[in-house]
Structures are given as structure tokens and as C-alpha cells.
C-alpha positions in Angstrom: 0.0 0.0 0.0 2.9 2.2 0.8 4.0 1.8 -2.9 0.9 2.8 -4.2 0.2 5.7 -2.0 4.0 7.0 -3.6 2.6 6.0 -7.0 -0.8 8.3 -6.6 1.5 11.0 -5.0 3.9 11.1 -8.4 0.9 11.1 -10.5 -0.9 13.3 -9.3 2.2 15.9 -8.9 2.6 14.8 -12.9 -0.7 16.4 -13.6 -0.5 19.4 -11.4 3.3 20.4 -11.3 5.9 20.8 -14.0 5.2 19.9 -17.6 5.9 16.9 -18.9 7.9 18.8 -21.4 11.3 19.4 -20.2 11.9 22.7 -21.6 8.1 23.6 -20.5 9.1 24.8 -17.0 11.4 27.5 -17.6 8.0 29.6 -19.5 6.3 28.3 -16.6 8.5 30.3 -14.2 8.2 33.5 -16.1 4.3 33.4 -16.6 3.7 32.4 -12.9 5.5 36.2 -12.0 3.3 37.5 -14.3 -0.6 38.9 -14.7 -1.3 35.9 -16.6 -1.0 33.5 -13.8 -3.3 35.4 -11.8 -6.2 33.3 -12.3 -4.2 30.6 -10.6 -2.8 32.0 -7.9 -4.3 31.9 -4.0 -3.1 29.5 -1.5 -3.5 25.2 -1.1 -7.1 25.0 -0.5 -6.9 21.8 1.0 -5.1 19.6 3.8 -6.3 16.0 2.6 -3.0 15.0 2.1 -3.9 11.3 1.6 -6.5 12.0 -0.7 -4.0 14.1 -2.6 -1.5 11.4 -3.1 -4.1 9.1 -4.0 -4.7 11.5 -7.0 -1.1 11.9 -7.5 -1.4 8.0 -8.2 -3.9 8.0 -10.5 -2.9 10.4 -12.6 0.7 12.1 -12.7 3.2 8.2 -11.0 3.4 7.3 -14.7 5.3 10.4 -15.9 6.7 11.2 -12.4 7.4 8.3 -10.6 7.7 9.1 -7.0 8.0 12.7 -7.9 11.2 11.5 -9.5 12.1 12.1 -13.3 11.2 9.7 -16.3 8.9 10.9 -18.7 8.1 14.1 -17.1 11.1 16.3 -14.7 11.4 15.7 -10.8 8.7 17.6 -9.4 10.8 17.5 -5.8 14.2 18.8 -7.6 12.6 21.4 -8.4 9.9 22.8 -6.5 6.7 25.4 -7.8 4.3 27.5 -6.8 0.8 26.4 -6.4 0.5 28.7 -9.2 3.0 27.1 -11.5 1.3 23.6 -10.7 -2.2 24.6 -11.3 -1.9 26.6 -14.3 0.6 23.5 -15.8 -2.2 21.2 -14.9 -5.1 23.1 -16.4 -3.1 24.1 -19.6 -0.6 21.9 -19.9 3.0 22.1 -22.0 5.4 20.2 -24.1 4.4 16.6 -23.8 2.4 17.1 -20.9 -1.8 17.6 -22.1 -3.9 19.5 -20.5 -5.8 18.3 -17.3 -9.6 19.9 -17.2 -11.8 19.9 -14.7 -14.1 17.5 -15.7 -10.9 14.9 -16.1 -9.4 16.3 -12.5 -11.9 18.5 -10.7 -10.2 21.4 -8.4 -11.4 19.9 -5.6 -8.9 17.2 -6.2 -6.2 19.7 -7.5 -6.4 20.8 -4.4 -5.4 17.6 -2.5 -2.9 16.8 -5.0 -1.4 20.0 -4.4 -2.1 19.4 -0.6 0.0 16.1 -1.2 2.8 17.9 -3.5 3.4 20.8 -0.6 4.2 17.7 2.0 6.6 16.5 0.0 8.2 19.9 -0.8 7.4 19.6 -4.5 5.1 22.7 -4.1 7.1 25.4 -2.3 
């Protein structure tokens, strides 16, 4: 169970955190300073960090196993904002698609970015 609680946490950080892209996260950085981020930014709005790693699971392990690189960059080597994570889940970059809300609803952003902050992916 252990394993697949680290699984759902990666997989979840794949969908919210950097792009899949490699080269993705550097425009990342500059938008999330910018006006255009906006609509992104505000604090975690959730604590359920079990729920959160659950999603991770689901939905970002296979590009970012453990947080780690493979497909997709370490999310922990380099952490984000919950900005930067949100706005890379929502509109997605280089190989990484786009997450929307009726695929990942922002309730469970939320926990996944709950999840991504206790493992100091999400700074």
C-alpha cells in the first residue's frame, strides 16, 4: 500500500506540477510572475493529504514516478508554486496535455497540491 500511496502521489504531482515537457518549465517560471497566472494563484485550498497522493497515483506516478524524473522532470528537484502547478495542470506544456476539470476536478487539485506541498514539491 505504501507503494501505491507513492505512486498516486507522483501522479498526481505529474498532472498538477511541471510539464511533462522538459523545456516547459522554464516559460512556466516566467508566466507564474506574471498577470497571466493570476487566475491561478491563492493559497492550497486543501489539507487532505492522503486523498491528494491518491490522486497523484492516479494520474501524474506514470510520468513522475515518486516525484522523480522519467517521462516528465522531478517535481521534488525542483519545486513550484501552487500557481506554476495549477496553471501547468489546467493548460498543460510540451508533452504534458492538459488536465480539465471535468478529467481532474479542483477539488482534487487541491489535494494533490495538498499532497505535492508535504513532499516539498510545491514550495
Amino acid at each position: 500500500m505504501r507503494v501505491g500511496m507513492r505512486r498516486l502521489f507522483w501522479a498526481s504531482l505529474c498532472l498538477l506540477a511541471v510539464g511533462c515537457g522538459g523545456g516547459a518549465s522554464e516559460p512556466e517560471a516566467e508566466g507564474s510572475s506574471g498577470s497571466e497566472s493570476s487566475e491561478y494563484d491563492g493559497p492550497v485550498a486543501s489539507t487532505d493529504v492522503a486523498h491528494g497522493q491518491e490522486v497523484f497515483a492516479s494520474f501524474c506516478d506514470d510520468c513522475h514516478p515518486d516525484g522523480g524524473e522519467d517521462v516528465g522532470p522531478s517535481l521534488i528537484a525542483d519545486p513550484h508554486t501552487a500557481a506554476q502547478v495549477r496553471k501547468q495542470i489546467r493548460e498543460g506544456s510540451g508533452k504534458m496535455r492538459p488536465f480539465s476539470e471535468k478529467r481532474l476536478s479542483n477539488e482534487d487539485m487541491e489535494t494533490l497540491l495538498a499532497w505535492l506541498a508535504s513532499v516539498n514539491a510545491v514550495k
